[in-house]
C-alpha positions in Angstrom: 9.5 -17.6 -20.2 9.8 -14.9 -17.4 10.5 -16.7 -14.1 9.9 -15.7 -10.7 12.4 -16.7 -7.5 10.8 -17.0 -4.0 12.7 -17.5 -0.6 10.6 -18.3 1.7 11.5 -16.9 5.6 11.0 -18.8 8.8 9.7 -17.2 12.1 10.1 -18.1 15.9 8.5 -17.1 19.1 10.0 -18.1 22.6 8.1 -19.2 25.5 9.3 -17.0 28.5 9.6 -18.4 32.2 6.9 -17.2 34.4 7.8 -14.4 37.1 9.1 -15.6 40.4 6.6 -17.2 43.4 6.4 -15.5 46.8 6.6 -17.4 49.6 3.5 -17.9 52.0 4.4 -15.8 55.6 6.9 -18.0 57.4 6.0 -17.5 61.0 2.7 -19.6 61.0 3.0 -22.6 63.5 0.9 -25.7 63.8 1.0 -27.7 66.9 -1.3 -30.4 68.9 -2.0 -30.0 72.4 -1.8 -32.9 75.0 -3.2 -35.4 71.7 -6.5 -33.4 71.2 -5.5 -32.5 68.1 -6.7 -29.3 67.8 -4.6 -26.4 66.0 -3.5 -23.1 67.4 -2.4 -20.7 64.5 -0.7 -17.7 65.2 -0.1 -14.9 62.9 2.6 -12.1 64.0 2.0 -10.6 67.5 -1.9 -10.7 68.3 -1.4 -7.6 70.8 -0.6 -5.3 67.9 -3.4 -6.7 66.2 -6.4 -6.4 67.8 -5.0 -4.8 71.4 -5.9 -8.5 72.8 -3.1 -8.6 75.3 -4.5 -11.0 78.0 -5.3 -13.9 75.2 -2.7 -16.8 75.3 -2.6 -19.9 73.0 -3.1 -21.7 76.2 -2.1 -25.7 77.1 0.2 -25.6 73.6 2.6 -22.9 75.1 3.5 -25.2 78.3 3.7 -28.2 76.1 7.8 -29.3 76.0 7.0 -31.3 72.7 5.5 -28.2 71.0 7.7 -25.8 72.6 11.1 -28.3 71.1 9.0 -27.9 67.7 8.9 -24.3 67.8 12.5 -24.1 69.2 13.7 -26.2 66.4 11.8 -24.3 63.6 13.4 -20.9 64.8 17.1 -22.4 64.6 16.8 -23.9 60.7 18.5 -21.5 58.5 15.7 -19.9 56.1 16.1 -21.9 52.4 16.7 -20.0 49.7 14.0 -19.7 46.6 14.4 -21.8 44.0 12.6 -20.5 40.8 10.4 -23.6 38.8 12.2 -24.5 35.9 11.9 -22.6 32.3 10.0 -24.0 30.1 11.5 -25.6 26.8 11.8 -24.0 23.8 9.3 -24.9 21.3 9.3 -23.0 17.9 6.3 -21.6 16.0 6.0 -24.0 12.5 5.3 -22.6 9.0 2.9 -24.2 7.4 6.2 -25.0 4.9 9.6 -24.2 6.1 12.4 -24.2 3.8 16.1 -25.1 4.8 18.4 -22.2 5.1 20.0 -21.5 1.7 23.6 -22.8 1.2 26.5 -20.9 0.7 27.1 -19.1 -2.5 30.5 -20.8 -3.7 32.1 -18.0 -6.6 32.2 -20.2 -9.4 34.4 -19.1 -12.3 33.6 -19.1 -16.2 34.3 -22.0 -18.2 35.1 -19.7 -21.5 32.4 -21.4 -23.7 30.2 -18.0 -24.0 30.5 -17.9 -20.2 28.4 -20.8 -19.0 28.9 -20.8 -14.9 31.1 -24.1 -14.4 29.0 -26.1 -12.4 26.2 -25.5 -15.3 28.6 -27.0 -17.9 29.8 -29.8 -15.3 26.0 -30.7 -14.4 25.4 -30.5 -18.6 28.5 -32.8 -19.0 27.9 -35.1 -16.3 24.1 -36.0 -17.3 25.3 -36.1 -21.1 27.9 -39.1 -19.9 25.1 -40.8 -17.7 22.9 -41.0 -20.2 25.4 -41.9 -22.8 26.0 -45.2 -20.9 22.3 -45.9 -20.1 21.0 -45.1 -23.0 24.1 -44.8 -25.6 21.4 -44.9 -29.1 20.1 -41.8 -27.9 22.9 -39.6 -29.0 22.1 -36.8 -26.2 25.2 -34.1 -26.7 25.5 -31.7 -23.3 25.2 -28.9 -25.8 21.3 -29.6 -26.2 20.6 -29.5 -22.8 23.1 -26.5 -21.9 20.2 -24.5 -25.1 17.6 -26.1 -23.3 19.1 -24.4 -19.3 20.1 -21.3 -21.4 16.3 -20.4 -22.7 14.7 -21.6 -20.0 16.6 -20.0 -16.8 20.0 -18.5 -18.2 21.8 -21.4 -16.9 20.0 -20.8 -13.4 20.3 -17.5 -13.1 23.9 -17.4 -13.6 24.0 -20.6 -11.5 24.8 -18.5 -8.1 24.8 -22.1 -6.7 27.4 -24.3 -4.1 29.5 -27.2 -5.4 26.6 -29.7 -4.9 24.3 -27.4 -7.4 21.9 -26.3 -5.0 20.9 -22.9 -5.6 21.1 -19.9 -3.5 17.2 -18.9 -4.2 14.5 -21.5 -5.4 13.7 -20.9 -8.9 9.7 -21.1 -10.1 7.6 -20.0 -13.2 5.1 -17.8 -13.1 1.7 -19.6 -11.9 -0.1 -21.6 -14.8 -3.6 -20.2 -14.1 -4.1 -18.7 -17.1 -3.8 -15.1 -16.0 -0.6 -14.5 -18.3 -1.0 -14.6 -22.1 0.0 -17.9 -24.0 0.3 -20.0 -21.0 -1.5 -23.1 -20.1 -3.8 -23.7 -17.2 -2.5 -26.6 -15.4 -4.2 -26.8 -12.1 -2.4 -28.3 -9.1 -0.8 -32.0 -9.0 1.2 -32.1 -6.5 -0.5 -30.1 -3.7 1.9 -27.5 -3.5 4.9 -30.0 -2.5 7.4 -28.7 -5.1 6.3 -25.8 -6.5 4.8 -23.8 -3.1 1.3 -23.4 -4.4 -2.0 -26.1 -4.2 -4.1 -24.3 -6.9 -2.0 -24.1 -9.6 1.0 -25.9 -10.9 3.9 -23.6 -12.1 7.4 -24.8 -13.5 10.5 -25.2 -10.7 14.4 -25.6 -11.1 16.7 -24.5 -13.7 15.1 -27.0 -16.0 11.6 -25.4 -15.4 9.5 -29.2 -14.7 6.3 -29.0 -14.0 5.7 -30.8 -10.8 3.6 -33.6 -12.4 6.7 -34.4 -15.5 9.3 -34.2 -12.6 7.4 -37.1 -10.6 8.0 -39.1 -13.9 11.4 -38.2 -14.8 12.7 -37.5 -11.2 16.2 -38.2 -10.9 19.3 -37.6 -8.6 22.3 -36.1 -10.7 24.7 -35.3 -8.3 24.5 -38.6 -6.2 23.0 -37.0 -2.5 20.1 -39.6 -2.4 17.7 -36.8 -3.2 16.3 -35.9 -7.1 15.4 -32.2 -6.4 14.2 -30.2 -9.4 15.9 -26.9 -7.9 19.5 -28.7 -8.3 21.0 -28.3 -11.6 22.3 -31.4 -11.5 19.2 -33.5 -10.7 17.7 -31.4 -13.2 19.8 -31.6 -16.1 19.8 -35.5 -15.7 16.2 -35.2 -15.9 15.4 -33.0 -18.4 18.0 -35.5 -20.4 16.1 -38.6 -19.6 12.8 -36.6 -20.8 14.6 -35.9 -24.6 15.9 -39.7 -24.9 12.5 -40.9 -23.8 10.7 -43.0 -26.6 13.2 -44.1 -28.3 14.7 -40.5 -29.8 17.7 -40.6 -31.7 19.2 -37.2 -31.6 21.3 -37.4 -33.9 19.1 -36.9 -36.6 17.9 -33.7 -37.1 14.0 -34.4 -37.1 13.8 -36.4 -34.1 15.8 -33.6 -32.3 13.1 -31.1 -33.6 10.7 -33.9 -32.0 12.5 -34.1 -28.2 12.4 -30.3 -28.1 8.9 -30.0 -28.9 7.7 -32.2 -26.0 10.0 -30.3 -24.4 8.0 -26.9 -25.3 5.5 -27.4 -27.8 6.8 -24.0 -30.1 8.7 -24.1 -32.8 10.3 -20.4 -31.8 11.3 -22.7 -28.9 12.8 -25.0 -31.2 14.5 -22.3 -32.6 16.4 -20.9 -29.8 17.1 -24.1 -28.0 19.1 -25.2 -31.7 20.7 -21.8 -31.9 22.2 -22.2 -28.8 23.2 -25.4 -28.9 25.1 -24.7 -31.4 26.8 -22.1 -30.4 28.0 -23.9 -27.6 29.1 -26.3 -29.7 31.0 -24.4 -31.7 31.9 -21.9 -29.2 30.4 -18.8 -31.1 28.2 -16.1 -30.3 24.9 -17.2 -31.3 23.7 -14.3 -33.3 26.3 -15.2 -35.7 24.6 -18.9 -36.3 23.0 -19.6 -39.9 
């Protein structure tokens, strides 16, 4: 199966303060007159204005009250401006935002044909789970290390922190029937896992489609979170899916069975066995029987 890896990008725009407010002129005066009530506004020197020397505000310029208001106003120390507060940030939203990738952790080889280590660890660790929930089942890691190697080359090479979270999202091409040999399998799970509502493709290491994974969800790695892009949710899963029904895979048929509801091909079949045992037996799989 060709697969495809997305990684989606966030973007942010930032709300700017607005430019700065100029003041209203700052030698306009208000006053009463002897309790009238009426105003007398003056704006800079009225000679210059309109040449009316002669005019005077008249009973307000004799008044001591007005006069003590005017007196005080001209000794207060001019304020200074304080701009209005920015306001707060508020980032633009994706209609999906994924979280920032972790970081890639070198992971060395583990010698057995050069599965990544924390491939063989997640294929080892979900082998022993399932050996104690379901010991009749007979599940060796070596099964589902053929099963990662067909169906993702062990994730890509597993470029993945300790945890098993991988550096990219991993996805199948989209099952609407534009490729050759592939299903139609329009969406399930409105674009939740696999990033698109019209058709359903296959995510994770393990390649689930999104409706399988909501039955055999599971969380390998102990976070509190079954995520089909971890190779250790995934592995624990795709286990669960080959002991499910009562498979004993220890016998040769019934492990023909499991891989078959895995991927209904019997050139699938084929691989997946080759593989397996060539991790078993720690050869180079063109050299299997």
């Amino acid at each position: 199966m060709t697969l495809t890896s997305v990684l989606p990008t966030g973007v942010f725009a930032v709300a700017h303060p607005p430019d700065g407010v100029v003041d209203a002129p700052e030698d306009a005066v208000e006053a009463q007159a002897g309790g009238v009530g009426s105003a007398v506004e003056t704006f800079g020197s009225a000679d210059e204005m309109f040449g009316a020397a002669d005019e005077t505000v008249g009973a307000a310029a004799d008044d001591p009250a007005v006069s003590g208001v005017d007196e005080a106003a001209d000794t207060q120390p001019e304020r200074p401006r304080t701009p209005p507060p920015a306001p707060p940030f508020v980032p633009l939203k994706e209609a999906k935002q994924a979280p920032p990738p972790p970081a890639v952790v070198p992971v060395a080889a583990t010698g057995v044909l050069d599965i990544p280590a924390v491939a063989v660890s997640a294929y080892r660790s979900s082998a022993e789970v399932l050996g104690a929930e379901n010991p009749a089942c007979g599940l060796p890691w070596t099964l589902l290390a053929g099963i990662g190697r067909i169906e993702s080359g062990h994730a890509f090479g597993a470029p993945a922190d300790g945890a098993g979270n991988p550096v990219q999202p991993i996805y199948g091409p989209v099952l609407d029937g534009s490729l050759d040999g592939n299903e139609i399998i329009t969406d399930t799970d409105d674009g939740l896992l696999d990033g698109t509502t019209t058709h359903d493709r296959a995510v994770g290491p393990m390649q689930f489609i999104p409706e399988t994974w909501q039955y055999y969800a599971a969380d390998g790695n102990g976070d509190g979170v079954a995520d089909p892009q971890n190779i250790f949710d995934a592995a624990l899963a795709a286990g669960r899916y080959l002991c499910d029904g009562g498979s004993e895979l220890d016998h040769h048929e019934q492990r023909e069975r499991a891989i078959l509801r895995y991927n209904n091909s019997m050139a699938y079949v084929v691989s997946v066995m080759a593989w397996e045992q060539a991790y078993r037996e720690g050869i180079d799989p063109t050299q299997v029987s």
